[in-house]
MDTraj code that builds the backbone (N, CA, C; nanometers):
import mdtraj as md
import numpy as np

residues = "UNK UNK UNK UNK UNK UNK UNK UNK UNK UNK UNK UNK UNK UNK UNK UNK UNK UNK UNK UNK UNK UNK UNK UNK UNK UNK UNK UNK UNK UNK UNK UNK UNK UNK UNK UNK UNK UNK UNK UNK UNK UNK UNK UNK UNK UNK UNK UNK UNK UNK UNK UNK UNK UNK UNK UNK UNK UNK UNK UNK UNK UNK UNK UNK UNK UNK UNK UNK UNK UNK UNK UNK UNK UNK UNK UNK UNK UNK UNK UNK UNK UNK UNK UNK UNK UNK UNK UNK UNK UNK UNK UNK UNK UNK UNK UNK UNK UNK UNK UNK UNK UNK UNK UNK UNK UNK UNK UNK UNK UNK UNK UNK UNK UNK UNK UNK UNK UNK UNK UNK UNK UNK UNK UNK UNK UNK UNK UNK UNK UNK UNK UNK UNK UNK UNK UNK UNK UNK UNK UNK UNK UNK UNK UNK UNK UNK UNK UNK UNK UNK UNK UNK UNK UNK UNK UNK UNK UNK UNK UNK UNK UNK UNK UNK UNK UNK UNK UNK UNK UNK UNK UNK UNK UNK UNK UNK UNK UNK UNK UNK UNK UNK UNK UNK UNK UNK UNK UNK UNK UNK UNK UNK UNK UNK UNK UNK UNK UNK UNK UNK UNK UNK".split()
xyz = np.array([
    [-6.6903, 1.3313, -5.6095],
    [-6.6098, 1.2719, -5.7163],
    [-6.4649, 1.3145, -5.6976],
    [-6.3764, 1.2260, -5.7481],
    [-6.2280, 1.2212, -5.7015],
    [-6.1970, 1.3432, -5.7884],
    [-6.0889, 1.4687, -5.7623],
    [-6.0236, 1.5386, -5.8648],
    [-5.9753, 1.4895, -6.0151],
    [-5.9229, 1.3351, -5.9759],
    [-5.8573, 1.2779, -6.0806],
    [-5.9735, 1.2166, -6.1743],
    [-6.0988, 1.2157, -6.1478],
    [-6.2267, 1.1632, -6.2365],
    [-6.2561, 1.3112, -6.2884],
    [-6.2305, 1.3767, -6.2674],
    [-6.2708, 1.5127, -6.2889],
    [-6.2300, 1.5941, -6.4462],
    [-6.0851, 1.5678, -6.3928],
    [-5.9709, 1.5638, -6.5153],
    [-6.0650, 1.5076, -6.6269],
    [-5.9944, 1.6450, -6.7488],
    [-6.0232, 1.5344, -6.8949],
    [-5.9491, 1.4522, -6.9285],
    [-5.9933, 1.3471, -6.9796],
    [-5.8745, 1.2532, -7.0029],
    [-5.7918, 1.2872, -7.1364],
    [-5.6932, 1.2820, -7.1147],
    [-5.6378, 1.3018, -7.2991],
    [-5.6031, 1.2129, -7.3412],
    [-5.5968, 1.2757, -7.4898],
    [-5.6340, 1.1655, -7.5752],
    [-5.5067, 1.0318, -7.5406],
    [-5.4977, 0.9256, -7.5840],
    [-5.3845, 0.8001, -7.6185],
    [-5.3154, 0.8894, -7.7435],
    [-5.3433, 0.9222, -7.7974],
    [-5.2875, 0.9868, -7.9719],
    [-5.3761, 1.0873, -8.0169],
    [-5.2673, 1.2286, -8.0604],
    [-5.3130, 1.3285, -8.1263],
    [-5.3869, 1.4205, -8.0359],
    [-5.4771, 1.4969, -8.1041],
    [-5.5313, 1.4636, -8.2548],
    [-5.4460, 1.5365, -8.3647],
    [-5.4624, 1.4794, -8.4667],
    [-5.3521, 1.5441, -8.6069],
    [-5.4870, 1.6204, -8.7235],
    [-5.3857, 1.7257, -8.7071],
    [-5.4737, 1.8582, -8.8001],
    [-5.3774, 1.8816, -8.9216],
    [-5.4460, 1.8782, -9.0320],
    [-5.3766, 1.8488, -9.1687],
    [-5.4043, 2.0014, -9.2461],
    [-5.3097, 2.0608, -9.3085],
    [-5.4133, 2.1364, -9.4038],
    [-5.3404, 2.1812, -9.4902],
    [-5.3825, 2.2738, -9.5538],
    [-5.2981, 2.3224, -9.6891],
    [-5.2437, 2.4253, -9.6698],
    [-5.1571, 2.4656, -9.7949],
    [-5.0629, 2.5388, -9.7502],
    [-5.1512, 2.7015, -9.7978],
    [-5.0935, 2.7914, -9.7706],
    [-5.1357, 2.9504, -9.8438],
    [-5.1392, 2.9422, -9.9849],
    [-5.1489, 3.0837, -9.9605],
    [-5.1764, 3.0912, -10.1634],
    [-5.0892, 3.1433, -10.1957],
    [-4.9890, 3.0779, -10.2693],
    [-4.8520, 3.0920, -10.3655],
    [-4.8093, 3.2085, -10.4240],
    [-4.7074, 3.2682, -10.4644],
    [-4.6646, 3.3869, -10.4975],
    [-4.6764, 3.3271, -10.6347],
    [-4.6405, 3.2477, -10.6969],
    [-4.6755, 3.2543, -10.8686],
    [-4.8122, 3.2020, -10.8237],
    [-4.8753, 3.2636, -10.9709],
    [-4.9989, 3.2630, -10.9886],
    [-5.0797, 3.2057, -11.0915],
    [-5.1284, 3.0520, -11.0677],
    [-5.1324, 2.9655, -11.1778],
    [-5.2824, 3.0163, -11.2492],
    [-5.3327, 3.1079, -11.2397],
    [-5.4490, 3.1243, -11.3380],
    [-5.3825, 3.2465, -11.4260],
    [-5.2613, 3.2984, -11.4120],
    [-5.1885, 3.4326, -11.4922],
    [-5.1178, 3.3636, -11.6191],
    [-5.1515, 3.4408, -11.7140],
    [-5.0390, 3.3923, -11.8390],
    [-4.8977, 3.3982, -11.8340],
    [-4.8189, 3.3885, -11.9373],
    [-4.8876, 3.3381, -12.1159],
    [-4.9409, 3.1837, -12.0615],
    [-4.9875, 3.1670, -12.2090],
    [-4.9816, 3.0221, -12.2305],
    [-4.8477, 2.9904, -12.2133],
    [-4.8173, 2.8123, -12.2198],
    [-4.7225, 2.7331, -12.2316],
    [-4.7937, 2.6269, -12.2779],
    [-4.6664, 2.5954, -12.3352],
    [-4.6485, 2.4507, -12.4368],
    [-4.6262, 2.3571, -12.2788],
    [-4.5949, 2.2102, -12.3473],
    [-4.6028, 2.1186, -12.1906],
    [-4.4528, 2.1430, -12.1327],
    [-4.3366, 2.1685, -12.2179],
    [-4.1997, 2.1964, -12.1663],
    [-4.2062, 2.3187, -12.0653],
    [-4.2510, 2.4077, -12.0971],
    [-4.2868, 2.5584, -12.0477],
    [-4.3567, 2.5634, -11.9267],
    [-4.4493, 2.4163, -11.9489],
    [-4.5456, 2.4228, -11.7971],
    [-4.4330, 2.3045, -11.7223],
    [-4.3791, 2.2571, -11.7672],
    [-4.3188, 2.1547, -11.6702],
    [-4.1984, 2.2308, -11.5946],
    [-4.1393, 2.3163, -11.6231],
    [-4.0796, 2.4423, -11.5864],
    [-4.1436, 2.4829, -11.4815],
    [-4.2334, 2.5642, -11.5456],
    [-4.3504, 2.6245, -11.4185],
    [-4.3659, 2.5850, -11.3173],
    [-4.4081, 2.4225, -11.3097],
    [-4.3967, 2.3646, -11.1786],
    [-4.3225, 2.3535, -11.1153],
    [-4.1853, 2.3294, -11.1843],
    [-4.0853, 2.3429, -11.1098],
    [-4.0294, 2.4625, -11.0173],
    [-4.0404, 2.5980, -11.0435],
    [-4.0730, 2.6980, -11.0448],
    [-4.1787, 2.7631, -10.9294],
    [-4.3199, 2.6773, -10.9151],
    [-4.4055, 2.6496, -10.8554],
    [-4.3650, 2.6171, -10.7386],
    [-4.3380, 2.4768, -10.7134],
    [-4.2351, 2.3773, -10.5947],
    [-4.1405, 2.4297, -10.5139],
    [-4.0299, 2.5723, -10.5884],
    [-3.9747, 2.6008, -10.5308],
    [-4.0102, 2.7773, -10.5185],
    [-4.1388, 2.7983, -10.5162],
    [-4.1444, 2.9106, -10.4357],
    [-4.2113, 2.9836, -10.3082],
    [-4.2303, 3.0803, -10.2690],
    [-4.2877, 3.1329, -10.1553],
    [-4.4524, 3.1549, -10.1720],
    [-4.5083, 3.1857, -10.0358],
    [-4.5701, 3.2522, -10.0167],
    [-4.6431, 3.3896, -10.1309],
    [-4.7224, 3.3928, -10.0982],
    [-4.7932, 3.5599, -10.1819],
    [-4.7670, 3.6428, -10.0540],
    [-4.7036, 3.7690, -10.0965],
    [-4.6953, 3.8387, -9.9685],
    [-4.8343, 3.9123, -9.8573],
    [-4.8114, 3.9395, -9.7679],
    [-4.8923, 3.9940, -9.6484],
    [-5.0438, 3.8966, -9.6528],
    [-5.0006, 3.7814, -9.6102],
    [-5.1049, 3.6961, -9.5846],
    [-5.1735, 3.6903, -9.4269],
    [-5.2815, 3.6542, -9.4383],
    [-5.3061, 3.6216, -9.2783],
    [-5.3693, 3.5129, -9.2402],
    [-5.3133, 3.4327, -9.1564],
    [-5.3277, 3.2960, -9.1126],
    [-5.5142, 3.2972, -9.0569],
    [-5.6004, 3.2158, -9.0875],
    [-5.7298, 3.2492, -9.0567],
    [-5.7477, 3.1864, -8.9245],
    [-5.8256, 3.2553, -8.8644],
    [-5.8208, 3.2932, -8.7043],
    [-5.8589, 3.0908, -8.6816],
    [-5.9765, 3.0343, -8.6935],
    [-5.9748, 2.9626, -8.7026],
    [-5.8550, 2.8176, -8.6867],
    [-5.7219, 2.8603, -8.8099],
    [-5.6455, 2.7588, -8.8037],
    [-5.5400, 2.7680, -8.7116],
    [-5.4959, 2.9091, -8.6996],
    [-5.4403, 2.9613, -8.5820],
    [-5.4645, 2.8858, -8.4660],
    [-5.5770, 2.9479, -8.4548],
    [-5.6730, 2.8573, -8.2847],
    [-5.6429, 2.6638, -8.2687],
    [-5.6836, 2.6137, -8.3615],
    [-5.6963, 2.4935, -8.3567],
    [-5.5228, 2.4140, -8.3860],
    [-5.4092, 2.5448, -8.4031],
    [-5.2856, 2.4274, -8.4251],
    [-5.1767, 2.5274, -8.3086],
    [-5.2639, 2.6094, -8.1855],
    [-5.1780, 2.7101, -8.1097],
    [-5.1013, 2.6480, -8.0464],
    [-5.1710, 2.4827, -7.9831],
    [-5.0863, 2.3857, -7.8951],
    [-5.0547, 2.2967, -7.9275],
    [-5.0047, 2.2524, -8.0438],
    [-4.9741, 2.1670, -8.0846],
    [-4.8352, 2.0976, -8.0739],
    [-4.8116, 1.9698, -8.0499],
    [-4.6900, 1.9902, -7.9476],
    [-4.6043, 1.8700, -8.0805],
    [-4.6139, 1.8265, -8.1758],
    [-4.5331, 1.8128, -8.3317],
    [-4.5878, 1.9006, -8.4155],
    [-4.5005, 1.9785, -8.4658],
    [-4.5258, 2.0928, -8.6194],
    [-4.4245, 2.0008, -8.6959],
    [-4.5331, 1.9509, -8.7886],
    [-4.4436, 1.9075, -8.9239],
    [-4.5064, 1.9735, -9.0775],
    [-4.4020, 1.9512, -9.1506],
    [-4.4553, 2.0482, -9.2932],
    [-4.3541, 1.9749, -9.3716],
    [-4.4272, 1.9749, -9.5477],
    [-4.3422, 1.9278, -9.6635],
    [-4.2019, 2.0024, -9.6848],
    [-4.1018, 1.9908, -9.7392],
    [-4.0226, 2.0533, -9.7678],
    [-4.0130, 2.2101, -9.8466],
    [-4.1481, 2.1800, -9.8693],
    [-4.1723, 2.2885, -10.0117],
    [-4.1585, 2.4406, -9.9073],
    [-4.1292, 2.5138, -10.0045],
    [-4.1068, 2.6712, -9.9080],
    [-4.2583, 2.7070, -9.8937],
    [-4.3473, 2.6783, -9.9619],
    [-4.4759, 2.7521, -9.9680],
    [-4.5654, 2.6409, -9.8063],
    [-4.5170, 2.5233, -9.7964],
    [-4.5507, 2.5069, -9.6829],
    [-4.4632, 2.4916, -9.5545],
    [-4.3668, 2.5289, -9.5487],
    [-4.2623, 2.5491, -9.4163],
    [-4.3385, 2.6713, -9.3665],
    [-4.3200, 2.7922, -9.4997],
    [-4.4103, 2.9284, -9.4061],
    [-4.5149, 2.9484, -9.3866],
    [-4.6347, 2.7999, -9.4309],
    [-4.7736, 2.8450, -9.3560],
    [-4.7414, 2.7615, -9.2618],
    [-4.6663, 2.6460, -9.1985],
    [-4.6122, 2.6525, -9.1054],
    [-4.5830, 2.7043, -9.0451],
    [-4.4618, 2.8061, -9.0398],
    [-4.4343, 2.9203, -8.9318],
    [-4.5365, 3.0009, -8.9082],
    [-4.6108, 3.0458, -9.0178],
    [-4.6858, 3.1644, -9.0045],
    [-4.7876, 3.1273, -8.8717],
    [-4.8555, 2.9716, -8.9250],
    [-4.9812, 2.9418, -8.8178],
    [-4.9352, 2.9022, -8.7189],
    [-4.8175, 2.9004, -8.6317],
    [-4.7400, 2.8488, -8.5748],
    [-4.6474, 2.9181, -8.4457],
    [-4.5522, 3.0202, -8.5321],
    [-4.4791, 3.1113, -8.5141],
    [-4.3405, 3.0236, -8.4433],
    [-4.3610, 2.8887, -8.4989],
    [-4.2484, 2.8035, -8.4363],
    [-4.2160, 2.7231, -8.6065],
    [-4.0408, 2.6377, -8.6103],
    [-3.9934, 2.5858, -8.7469],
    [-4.0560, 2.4693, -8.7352],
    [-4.0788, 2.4476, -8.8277],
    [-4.1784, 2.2862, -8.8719],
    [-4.0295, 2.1590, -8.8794],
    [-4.0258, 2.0615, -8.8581],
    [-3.9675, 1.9855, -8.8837],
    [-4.0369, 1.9265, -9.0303],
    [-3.9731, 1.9192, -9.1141],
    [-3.9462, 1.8521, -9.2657],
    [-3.9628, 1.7876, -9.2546],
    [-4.0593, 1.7105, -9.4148],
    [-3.9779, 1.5447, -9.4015],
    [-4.0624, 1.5262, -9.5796],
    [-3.9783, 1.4787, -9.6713],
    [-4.0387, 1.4772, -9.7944],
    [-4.1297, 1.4041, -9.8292],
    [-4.1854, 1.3054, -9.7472],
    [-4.3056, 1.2215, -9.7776],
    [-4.3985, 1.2733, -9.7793],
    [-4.4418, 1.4179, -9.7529],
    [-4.5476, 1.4809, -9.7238],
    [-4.5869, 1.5468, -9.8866],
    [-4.4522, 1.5821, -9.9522],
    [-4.4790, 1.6513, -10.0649],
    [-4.5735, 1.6080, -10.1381],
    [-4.6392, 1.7114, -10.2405],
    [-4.7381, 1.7166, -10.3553],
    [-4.6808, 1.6260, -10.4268],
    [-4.8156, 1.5688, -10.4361],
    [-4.8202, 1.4464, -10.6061],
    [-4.7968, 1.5690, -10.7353],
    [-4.6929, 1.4845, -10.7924],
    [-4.6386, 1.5049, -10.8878],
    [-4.7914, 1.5659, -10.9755],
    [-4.7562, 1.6574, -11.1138],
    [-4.8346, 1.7212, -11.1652],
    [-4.7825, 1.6901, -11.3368],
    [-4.7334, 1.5577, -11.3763],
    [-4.6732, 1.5175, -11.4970],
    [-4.7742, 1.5896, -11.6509],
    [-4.7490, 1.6529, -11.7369],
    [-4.7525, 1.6864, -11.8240],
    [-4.7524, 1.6146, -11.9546],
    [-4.8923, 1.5215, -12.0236],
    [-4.8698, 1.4996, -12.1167],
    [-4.7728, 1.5654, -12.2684],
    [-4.7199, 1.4965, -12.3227],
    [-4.6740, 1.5570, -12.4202],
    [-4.7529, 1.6305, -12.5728],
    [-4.7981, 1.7054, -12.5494],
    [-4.8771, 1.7746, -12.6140],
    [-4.8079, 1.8397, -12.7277],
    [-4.8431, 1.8115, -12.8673],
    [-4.7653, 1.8920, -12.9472],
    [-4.8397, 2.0188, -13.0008],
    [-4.7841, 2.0871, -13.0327],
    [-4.8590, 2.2655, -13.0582],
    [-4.9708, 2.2740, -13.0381],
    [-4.9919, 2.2375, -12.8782],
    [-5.0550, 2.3010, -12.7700],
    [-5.0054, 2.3848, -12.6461],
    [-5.1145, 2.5180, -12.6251],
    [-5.0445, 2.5723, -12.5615],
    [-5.1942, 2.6371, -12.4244],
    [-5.1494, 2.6137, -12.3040],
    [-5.2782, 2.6235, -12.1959],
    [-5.2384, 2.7080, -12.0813],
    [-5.2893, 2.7873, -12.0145],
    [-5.2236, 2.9060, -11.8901],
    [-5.2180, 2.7779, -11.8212],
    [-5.1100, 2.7961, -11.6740],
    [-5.1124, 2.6407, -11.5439],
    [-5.1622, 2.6314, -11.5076],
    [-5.3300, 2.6949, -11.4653],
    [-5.3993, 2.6008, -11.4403],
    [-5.5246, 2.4991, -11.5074],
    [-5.4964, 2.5232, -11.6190],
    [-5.5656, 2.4035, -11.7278],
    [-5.4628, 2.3265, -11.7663],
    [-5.3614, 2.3779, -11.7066],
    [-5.2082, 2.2504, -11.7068],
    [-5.2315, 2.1401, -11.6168],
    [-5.2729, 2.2241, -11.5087],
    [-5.2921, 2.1752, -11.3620],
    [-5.4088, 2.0423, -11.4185],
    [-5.4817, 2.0770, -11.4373],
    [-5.6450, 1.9458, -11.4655],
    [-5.5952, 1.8771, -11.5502],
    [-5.5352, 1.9410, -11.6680],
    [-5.5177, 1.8053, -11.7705],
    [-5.3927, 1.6806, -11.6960],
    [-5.2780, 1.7631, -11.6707],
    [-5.1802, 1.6660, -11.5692],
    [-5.2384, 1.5865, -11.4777],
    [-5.2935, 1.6107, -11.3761],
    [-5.3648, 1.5550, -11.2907],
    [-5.4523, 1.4525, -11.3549],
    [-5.5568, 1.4655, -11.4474],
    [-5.6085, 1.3906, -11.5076],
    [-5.5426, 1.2654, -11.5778],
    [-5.4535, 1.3426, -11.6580],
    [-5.3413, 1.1895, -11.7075],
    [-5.2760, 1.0955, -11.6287],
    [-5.2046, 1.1933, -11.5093],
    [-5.1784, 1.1141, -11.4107],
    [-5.2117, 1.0073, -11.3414],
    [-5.3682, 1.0349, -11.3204],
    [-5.4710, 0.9683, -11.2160],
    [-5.4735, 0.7909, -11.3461],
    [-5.4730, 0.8643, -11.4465],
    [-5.4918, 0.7366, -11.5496],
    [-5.3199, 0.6777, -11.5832],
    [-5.2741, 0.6923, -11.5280],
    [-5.1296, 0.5985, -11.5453],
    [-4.9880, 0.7147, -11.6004],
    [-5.0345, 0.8188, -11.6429],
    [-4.9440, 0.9198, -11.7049],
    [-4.8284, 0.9864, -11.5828],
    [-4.6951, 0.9277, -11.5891],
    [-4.6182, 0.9761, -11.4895],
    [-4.5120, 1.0529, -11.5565],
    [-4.4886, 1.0576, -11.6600],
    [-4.3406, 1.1457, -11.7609],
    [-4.2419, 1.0463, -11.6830],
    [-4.1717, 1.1493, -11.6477],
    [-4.0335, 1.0536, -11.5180],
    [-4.0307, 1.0894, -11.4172],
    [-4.1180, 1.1003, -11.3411],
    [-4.1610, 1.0782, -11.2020],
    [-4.2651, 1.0077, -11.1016],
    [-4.3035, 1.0411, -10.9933],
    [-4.3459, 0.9380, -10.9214],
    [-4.5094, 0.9317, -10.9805],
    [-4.5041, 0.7745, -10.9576],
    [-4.6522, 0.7126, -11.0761],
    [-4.8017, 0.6880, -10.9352],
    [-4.9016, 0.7132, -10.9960],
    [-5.0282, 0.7361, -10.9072],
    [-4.9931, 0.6123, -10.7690],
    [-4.9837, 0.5046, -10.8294],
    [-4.9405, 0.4075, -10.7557],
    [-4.8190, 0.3996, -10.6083],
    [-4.7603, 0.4957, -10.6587],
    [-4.6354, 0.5199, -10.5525],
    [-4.6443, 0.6373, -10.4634],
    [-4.7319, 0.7272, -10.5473],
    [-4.8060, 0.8304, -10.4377],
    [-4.8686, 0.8139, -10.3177],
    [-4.9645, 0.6566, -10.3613],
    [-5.0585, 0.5535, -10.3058],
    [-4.9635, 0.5508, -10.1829],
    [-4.8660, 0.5023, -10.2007],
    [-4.7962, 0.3967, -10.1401],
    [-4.7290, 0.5511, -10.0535],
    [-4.6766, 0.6054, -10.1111],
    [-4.6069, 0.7167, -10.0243],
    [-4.7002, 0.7506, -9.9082],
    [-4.8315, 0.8109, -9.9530],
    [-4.9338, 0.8343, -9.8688],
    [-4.9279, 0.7505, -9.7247],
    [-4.9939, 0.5843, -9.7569],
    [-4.9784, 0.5239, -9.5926],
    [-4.8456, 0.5450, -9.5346],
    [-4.7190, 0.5665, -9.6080],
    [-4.6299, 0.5996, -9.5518],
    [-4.5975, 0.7008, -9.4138],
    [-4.6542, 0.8013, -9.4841],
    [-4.7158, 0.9296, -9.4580],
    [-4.8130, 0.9660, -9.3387],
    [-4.9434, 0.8160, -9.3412],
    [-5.0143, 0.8275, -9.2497],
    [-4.9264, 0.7401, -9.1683],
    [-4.8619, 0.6966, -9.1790],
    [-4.7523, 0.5573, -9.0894],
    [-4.7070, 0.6553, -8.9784],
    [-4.6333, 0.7793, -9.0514],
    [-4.5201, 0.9107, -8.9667],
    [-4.6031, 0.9467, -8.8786],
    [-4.7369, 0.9824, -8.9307],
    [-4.8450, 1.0463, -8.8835],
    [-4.8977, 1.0143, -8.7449],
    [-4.9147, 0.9065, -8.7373],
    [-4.9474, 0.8036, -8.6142],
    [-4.8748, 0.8488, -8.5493],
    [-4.7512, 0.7748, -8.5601],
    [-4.6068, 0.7306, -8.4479],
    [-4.6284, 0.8804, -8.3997],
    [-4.6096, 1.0452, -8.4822],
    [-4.5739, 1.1325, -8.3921],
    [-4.6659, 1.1736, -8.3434],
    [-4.7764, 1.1210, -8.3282],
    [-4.9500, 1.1278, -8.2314],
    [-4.9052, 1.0844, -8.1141],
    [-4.8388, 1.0569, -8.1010],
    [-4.7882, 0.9591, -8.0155],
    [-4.7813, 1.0399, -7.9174],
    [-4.6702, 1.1637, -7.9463],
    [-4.6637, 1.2698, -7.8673],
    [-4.7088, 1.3631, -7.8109],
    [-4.8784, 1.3388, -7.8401],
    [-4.9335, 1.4727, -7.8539],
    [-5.0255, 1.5100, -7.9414],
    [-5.0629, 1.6577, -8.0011],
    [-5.1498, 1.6431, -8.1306],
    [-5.0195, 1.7453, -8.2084],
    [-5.0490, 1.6948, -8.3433],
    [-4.9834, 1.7145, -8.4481],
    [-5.0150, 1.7952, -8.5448],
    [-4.9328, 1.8721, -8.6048],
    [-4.9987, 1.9764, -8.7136],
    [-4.9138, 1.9713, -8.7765],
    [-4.9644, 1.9346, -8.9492],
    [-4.8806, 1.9573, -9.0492],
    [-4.9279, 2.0459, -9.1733],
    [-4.8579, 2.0935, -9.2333],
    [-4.8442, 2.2068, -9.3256],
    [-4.8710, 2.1154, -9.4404],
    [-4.9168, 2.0819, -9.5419],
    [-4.8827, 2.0404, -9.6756],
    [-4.9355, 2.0923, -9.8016],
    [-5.0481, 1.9425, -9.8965],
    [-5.0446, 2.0303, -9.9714],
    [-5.1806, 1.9198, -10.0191],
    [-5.2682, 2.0005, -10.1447],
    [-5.4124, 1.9758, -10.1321],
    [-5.4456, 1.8901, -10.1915],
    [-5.3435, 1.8087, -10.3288],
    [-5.4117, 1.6949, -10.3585],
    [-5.3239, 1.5533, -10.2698],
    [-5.2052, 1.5819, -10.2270],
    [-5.1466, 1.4956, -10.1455],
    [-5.1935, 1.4940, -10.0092],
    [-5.2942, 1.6300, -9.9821],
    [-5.3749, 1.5700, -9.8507],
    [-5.5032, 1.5163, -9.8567],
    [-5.5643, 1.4805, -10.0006],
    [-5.6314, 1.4585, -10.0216],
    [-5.6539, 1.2660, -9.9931],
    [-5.5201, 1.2228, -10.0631],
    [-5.4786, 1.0982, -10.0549],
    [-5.4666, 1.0948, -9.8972],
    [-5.4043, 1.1466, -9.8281],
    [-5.3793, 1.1046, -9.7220],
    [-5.5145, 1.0355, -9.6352],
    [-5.6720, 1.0925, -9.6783],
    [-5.7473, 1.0502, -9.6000],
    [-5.7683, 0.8820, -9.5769],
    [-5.8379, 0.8429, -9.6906],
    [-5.7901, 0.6925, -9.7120],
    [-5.6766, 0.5819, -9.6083],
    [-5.6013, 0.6750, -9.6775],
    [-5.4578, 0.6072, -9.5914],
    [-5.4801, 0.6350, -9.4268],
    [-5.5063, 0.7566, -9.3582],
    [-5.5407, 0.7506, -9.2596],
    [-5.6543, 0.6677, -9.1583],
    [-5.7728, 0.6608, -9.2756],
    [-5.8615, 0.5709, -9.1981],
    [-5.7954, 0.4273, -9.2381],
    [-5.7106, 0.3709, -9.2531],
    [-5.6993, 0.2180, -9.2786],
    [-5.6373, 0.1893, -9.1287],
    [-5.5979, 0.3036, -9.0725],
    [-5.5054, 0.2768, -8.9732],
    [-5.5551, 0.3288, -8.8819],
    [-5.7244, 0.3647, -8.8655],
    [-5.7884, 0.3951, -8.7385],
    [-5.7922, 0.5301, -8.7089],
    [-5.7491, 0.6416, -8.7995],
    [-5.8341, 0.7830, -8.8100],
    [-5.9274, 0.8298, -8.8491],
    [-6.0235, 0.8734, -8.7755],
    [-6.1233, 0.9254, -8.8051],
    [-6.1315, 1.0617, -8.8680],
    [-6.1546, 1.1088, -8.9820],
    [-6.1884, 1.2544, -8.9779],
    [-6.3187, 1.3420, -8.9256],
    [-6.2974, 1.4158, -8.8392],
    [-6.3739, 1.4847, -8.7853],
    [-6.4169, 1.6011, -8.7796],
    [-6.3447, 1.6625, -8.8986],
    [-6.3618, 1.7958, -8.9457],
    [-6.2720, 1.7829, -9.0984],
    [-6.3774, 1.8216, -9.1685],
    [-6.2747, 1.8207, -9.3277],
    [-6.3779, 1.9404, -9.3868],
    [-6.2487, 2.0158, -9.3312],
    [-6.2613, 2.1555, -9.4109],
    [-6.2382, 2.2304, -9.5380],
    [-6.1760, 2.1225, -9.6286],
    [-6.1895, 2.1015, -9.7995],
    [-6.0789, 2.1608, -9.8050],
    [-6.0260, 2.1602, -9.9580],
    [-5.8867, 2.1791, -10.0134],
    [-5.8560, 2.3086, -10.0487],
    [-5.9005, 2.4150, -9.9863],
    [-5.8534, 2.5469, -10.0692],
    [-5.7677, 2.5904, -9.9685],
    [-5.6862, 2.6953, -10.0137],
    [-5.5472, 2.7439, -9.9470],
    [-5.6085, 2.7728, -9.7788],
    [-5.5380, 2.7413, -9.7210],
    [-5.5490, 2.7717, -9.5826],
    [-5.6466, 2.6448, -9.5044],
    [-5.7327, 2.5562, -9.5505],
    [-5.7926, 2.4900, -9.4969],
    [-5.7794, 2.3670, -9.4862],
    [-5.8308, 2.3374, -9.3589],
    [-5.7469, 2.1955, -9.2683],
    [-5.8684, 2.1066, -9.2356],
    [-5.7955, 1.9987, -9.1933],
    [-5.8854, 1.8707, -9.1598],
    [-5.8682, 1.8300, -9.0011],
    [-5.9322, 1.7868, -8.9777],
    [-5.8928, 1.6854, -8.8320],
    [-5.8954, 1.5669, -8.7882],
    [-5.8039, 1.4943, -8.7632],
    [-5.8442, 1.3889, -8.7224],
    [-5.8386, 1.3036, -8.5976],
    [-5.9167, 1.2331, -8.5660],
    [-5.9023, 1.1392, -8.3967],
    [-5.8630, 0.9969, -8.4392],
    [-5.8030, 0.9407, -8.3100],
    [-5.7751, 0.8388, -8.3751],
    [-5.8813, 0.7843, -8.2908],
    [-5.9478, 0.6464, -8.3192],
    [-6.0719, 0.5189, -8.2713],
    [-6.0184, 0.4254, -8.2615],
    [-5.8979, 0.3635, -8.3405],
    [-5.8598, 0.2549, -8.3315],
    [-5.8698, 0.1823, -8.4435],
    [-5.8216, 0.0864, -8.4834],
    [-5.8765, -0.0402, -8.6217],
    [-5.9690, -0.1176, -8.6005],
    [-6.0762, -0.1080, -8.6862],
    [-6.1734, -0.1892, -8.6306],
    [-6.1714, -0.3526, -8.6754],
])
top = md.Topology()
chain = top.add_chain()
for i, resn in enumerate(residues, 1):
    res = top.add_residue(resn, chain, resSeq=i)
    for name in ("N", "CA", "C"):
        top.add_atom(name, md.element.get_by_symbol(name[0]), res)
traj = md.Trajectory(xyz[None], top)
């Protein structure tokens, strides 16, 4: 047999490994309560912070994003540095990746720790509840966007991005419309990633 039959072939595209980011330095199961102003704060708050300190990247995700030849990650600081961390190289940005919004019904003298903020928002959301920001529908839409980027930089290689767990959640959907397969979905808790191949559109 020829050397060149021998060779593995690589892939046409990818493969792209998705996953979530670490576990956050604020700590949404810690008090006080908050009213919905107080939690809409929080998130904000949330969005723009770090890491929990002395984390360790699990051997696992390490392994599977060592060669990865696009590192991309949301803007958010909490996923640029599980980026670097699993990485030890800068992620290229790009805001389409960011977390679905977490809108806050207006609740009057009610008061819930963030993460029973977290379910009830999410919940309203999913049913049409956006406050003044982006509505379930445009998340939708952000998402194939998202898997759109996703593709094109397969292109190059396999891909690893940093994000975040209910916006990678959406992303699956959107990915298979456009001929990704998932082939490992390692569920939404901090540190854990997905994989995907591409097959083609059928």
């Amino acid at each position: 047999m020829q050397a060149a039959r021998r060779e593995k072939k690589k892939p046409a595209r990818g493969p792209i490994i998705v996953s979530r980011h670490g576990r956050p330095a604020l700590d949404r199961t810690a008090g006080p309560r908050l009213d919905w102003k107080q939690y809409r704060d929080w998130w904000d708050q949330y969005e723009a912070g770090s890491l929990a300190e002395d984390q360790l990247v699990p051997d696992n995700l390490r392994a599977a994003v060592a060669d990865a030849d696009v590192i991309l990650s949301s803007p958010a600081p909490r996923a640029v540095e599980t980026a670097r961390l699993a990485t030890g190289k800068e992620p290229e940005t790009c805001p389409v990746f960011v977390e679905a919004p977490l809108p806050p019904p207006r609740f009057r003298n009610r008061k819930y720790l963030p993460k029973t903020w977290n379910v009830i928002a999410r919940t309203a959301w999913l049913y049409g509840h956006s406050l003044d920001g982006e509505s379930n529908r445009q998340a939708r839409e952000r998402a194939n966007e998202a898997a759109r980027q996703l593709h094109e930089a397969a292109a190059e290689g396999k891909v690893y991005l940093a994000a975040h767990g209910w916006f990678n959640r959406m992303l699956r959907p959107a990915m298979a419309r456009i001929g990704w397969v998932c082939v490992r979905d390692g569920g939404d808790k901090y540190w854990s990633y997905r994989i995907y191949e591409y097959r083609g559109k059928s």
